[in-house]
Backbone bond lengths (Angstrom), bond angles and torsions (degrees), N, CA, C in turn:
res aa  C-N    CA-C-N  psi(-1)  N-CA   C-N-CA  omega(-1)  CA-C   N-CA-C  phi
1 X - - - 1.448 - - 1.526 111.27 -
2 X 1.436 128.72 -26.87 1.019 120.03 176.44 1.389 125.57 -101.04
3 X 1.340 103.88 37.53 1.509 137.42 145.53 1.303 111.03 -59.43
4 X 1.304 108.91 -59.05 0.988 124.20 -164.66 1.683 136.50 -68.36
5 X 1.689 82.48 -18.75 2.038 95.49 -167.69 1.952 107.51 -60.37
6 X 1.383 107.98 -4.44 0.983 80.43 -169.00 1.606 124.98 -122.33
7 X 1.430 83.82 -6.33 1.594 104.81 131.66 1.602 139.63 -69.04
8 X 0.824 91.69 -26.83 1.744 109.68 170.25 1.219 115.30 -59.50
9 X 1.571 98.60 -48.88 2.145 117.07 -177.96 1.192 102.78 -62.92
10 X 1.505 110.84 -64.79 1.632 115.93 169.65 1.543 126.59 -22.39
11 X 1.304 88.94 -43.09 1.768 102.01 -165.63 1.427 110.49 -97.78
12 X 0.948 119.41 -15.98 1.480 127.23 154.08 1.405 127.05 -80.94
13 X 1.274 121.87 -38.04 1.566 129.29 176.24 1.546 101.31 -82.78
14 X 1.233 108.31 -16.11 1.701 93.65 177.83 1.233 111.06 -102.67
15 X 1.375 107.38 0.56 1.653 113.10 161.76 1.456 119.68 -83.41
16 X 1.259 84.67 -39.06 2.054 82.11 -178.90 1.705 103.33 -85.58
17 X 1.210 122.37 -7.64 1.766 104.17 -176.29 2.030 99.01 -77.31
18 X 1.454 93.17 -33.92 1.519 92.64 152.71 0.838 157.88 -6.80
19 X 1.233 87.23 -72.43 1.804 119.34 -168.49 1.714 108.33 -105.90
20 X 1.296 117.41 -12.40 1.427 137.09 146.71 1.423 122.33 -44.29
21 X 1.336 100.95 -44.87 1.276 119.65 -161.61 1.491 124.71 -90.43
22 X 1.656 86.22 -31.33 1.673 102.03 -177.45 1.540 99.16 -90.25
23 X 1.653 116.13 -19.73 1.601 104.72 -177.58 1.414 106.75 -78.29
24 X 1.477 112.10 -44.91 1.731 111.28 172.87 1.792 101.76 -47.83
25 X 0.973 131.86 -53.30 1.863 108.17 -169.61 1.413 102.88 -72.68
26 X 1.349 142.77 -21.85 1.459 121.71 153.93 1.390 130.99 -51.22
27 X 1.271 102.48 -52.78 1.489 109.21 153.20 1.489 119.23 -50.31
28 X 1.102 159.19 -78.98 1.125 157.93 160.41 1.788 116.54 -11.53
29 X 1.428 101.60 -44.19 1.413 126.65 176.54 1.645 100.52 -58.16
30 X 1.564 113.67 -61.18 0.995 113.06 -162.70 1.678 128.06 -95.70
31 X 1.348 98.95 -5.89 1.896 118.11 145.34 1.338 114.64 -75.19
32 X 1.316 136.17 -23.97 1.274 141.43 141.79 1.504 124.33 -37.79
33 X 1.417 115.00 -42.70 1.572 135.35 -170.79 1.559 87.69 -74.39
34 X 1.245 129.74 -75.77 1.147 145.70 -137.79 1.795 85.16 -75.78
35 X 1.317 145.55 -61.36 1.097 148.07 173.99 1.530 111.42 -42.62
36 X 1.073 140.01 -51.12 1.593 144.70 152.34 1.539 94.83 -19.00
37 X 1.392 89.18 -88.74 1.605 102.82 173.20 1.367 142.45 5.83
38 X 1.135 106.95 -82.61 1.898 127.37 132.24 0.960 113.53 -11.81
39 X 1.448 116.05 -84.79 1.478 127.61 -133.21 1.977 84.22 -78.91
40 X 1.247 120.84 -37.98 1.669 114.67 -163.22 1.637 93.39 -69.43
41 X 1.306 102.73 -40.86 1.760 94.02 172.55 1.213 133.08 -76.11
42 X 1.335 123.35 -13.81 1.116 124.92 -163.47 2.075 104.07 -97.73
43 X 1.580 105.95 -32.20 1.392 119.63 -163.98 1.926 88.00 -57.50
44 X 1.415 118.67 -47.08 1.512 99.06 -162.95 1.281 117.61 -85.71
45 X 1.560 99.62 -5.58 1.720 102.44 178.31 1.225 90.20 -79.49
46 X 1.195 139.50 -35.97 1.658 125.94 -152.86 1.713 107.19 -79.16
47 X 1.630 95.94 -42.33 1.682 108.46 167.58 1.296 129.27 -42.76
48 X 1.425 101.19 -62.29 1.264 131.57 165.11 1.581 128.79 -30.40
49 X 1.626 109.76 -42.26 1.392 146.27 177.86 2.263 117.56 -75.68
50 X 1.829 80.41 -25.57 1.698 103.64 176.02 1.416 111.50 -86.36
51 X 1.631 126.83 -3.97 1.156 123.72 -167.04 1.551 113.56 -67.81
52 X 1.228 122.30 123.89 1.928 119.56 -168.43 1.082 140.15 69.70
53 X 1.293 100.56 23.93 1.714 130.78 -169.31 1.845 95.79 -81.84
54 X 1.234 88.21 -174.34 1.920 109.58 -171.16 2.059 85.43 -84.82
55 X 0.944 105.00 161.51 1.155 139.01 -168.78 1.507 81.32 -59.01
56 X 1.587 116.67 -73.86 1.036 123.35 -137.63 1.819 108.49 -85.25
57 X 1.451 112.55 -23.14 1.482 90.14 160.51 1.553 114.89 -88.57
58 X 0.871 110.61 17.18 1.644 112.17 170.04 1.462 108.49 -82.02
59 X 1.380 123.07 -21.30 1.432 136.69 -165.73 1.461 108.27 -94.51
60 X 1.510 105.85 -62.58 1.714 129.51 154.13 1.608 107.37 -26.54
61 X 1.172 137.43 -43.62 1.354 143.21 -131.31 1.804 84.34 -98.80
62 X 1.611 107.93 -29.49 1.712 99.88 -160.59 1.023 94.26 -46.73
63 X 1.695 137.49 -41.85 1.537 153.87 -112.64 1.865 87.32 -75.36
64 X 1.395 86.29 -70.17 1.487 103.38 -159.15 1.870 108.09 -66.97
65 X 1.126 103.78 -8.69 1.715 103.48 -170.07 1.658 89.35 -101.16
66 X 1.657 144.64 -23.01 0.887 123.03 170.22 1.956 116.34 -97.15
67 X 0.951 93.01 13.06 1.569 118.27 167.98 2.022 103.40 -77.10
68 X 0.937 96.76 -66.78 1.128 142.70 -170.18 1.989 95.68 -46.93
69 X 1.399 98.58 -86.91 1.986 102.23 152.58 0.941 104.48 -35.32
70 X 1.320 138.20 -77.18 1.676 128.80 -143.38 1.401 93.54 -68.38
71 X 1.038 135.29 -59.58 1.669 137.75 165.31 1.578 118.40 -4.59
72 X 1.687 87.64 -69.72 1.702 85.45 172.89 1.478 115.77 -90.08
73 X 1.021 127.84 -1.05 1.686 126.03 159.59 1.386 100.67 -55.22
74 X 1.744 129.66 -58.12 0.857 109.54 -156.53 1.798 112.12 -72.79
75 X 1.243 110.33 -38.22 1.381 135.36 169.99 1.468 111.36 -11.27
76 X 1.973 101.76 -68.56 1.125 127.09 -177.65 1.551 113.54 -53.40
77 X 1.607 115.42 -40.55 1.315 123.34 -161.27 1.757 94.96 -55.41
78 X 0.992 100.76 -49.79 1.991 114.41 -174.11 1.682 110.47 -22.51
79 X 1.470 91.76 -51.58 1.368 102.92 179.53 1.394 130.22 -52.96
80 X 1.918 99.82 -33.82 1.169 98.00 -165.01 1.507 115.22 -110.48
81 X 1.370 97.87 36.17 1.725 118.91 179.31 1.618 99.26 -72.59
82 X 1.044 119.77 161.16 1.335 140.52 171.76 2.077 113.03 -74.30
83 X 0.922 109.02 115.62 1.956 107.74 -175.50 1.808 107.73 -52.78
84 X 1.050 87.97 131.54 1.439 119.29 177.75 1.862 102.87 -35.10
85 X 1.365 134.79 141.30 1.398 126.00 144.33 1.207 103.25 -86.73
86 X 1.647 87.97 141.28 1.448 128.34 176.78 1.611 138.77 -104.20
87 X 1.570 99.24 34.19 1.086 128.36 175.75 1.910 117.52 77.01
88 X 1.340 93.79 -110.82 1.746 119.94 175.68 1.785 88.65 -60.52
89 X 1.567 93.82 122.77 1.478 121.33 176.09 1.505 105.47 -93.43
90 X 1.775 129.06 121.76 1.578 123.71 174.43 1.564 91.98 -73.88
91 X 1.151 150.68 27.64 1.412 128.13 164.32 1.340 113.29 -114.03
92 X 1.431 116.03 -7.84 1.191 110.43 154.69 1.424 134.21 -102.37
93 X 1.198 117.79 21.50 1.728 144.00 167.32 1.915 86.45 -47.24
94 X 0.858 126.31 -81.06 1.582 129.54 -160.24 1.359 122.76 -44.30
95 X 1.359 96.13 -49.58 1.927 118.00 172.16 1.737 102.84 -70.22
96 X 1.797 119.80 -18.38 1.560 96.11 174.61 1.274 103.82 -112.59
97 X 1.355 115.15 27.11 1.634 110.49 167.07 1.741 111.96 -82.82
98 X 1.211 125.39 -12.66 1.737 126.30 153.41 1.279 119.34 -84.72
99 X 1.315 119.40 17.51 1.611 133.21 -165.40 1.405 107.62 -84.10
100 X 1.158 146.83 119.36 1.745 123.18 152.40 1.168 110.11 -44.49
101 X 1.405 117.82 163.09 1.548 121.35 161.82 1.256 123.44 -57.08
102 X 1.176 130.60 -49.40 1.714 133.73 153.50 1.353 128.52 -17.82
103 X 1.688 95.36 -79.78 1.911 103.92 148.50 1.601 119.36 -26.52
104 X 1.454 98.77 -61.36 2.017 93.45 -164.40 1.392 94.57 -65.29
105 X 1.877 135.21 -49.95 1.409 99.93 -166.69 1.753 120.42 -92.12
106 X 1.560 95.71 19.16 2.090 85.56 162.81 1.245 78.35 -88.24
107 X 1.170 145.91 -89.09 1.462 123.91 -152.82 1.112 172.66 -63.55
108 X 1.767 70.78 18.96 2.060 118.02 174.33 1.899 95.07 -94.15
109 X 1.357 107.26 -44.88 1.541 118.75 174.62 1.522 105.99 -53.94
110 X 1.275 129.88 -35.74 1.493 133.93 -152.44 1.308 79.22 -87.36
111 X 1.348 134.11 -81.31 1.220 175.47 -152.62 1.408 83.24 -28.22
112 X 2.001 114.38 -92.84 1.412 126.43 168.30 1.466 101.44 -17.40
113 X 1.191 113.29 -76.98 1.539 123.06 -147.33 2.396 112.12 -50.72
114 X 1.478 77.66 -41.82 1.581 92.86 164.95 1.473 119.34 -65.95
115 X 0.956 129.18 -37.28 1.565 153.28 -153.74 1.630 99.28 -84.26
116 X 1.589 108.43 -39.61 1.489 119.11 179.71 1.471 124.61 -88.52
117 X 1.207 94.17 -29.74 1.346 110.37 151.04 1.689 141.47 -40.98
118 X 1.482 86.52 -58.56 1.218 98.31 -175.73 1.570 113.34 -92.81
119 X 1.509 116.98 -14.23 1.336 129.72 166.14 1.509 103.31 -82.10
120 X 0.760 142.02 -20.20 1.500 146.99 178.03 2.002 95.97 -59.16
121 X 1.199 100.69 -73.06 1.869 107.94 179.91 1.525 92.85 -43.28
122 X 1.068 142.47 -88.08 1.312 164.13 -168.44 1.907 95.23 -17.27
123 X 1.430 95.57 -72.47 1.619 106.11 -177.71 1.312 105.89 -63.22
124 X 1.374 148.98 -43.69 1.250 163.27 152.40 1.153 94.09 10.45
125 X 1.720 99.93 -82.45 1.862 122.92 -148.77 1.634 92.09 -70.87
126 X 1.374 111.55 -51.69 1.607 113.53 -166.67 1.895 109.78 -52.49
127 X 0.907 110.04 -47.28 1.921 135.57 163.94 1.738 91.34 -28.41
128 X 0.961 97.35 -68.14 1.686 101.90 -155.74 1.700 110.77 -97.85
129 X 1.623 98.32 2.11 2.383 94.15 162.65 1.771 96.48 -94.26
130 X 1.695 106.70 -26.15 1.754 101.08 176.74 1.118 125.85 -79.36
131 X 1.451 116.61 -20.73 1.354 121.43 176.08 1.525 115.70 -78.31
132 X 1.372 114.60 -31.91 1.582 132.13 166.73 1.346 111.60 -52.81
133 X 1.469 103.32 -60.41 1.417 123.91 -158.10 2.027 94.39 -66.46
134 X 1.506 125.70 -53.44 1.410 123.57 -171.84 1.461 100.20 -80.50
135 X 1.139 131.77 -14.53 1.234 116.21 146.11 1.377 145.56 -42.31
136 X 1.750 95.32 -61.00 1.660 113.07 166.73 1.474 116.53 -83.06
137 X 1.310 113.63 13.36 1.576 119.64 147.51 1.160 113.36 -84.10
138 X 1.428 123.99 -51.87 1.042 115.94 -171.73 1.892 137.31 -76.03
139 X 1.976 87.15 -16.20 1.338 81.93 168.47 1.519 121.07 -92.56
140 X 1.857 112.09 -13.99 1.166 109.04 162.48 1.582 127.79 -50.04
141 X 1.614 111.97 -61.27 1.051 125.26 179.27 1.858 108.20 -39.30
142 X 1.187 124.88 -36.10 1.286 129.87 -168.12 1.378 102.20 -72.50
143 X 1.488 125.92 -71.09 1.223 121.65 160.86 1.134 137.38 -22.47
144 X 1.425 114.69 -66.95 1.410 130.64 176.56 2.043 101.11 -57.85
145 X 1.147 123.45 -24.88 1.751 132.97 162.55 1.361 109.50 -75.76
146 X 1.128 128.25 -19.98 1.237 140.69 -161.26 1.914 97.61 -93.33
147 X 1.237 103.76 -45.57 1.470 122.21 -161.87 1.497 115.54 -90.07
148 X 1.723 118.38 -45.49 1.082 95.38 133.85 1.675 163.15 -133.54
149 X 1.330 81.54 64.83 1.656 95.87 142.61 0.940 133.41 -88.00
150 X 1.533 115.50 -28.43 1.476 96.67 168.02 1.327 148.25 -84.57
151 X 1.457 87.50 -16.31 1.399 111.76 151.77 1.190 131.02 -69.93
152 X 1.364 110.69 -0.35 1.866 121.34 165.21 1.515 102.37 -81.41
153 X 1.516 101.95 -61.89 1.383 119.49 -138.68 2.055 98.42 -95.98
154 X 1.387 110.10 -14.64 1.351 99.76 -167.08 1.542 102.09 -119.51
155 X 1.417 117.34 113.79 1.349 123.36 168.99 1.127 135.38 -112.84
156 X 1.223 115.32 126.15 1.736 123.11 -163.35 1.593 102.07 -84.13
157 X 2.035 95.13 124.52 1.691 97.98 -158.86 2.037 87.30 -83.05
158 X 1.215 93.66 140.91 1.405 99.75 166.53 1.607 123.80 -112.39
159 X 1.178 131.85 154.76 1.348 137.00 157.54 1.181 114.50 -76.82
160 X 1.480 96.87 130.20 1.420 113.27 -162.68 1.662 108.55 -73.98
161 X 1.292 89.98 150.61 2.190 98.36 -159.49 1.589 95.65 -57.23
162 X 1.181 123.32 174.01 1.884 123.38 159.47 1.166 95.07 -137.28
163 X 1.749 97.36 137.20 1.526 93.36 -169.41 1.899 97.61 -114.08
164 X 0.675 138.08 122.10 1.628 132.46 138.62 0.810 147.54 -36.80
165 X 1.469 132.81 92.88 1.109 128.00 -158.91 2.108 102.47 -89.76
166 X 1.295 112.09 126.36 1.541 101.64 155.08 1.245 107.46 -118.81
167 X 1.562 103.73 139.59 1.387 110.98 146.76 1.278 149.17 -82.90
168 X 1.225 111.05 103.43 2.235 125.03 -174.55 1.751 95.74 -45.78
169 X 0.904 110.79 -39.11 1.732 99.69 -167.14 1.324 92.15 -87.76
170 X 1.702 98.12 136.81 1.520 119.56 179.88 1.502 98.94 -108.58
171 X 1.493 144.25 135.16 1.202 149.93 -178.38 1.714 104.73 -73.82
């Protein structure tokens, strides 16, 4: 049996880098959720906040609201990734019941090792639409903070209107 320990380690550590791996893209998945989140709530408060403004941060404002979309486009894409493999297949339980023990854990080792592999591409692409995507939250969000404040805090002094009065009735 103590042949075996070190296959055993193998076959256990290549199970849990696994299972590491597949819990980080839930996580990722589900800081994703919560970021949607935000951004769907936050776009009409921020809009909302632009109502009677100067022309021109009304124009300025597209910046951060198509920031803002592309954000959750990318967000959304996450979702629609393909599920992670999860190593050890239950359909081949039957075919490794004539297995030695040796056999079953290289091919729990193979198994993992493939599984990470191919979740590796998977996490890859997803890595780099979330890193994009909390990016272009974050520089939206700045802008759109940027915008209104100044539209709180900065007021363009005007000259006051003069009005004319005429009078239609002639005496």
């Amino acid at each position: 049996m103590d042949d075996f320990k070190a296959l055993e380690f193998l076959a256990v550590n290549s199970k849990e880098i696994v299972e590491k791996q597949v819990d980080s893209y839930r996580q990722q998945h589900s800081y994703a959720g919560t970021i949607i989140g935000f951004t769907a709530l936050y776009i009409p408060f921020f809009l909302g906040n632009l109502d009677g403004t100067r022309q021109i941060v009304q124009f300025i404002s597209i910046l951060p609201t198509a920031l803002f979309i592309l954000s959750l486009l990318l967000m959304l894409s996450l979702f629609r990734t393909k599920p992670l493999d999860q190593a050890f297949n239950v359909i081949k339980y039957k075919e490794l019941l004539e297995k030695t023990y040796k056999d079953i854990l290289l091919f729990e080792i193979a198994a993992n090792s493939h599984s990470y592999s191919l979740n590796s591409i998977i996490t890859r692409k997803g890595n780099k639409r979330y890193s994009m995507g909390v990016g272009l939250t974050t520089v939206a969000l700045l802008i759109s903070i940027v915008l209104i404040l100044s539209n709180k805090f900065i007021e363009i002094k005007q000259a006051p209107t003069k009005v004319r009065i005429v009078n239609s009735i002639n005496p």
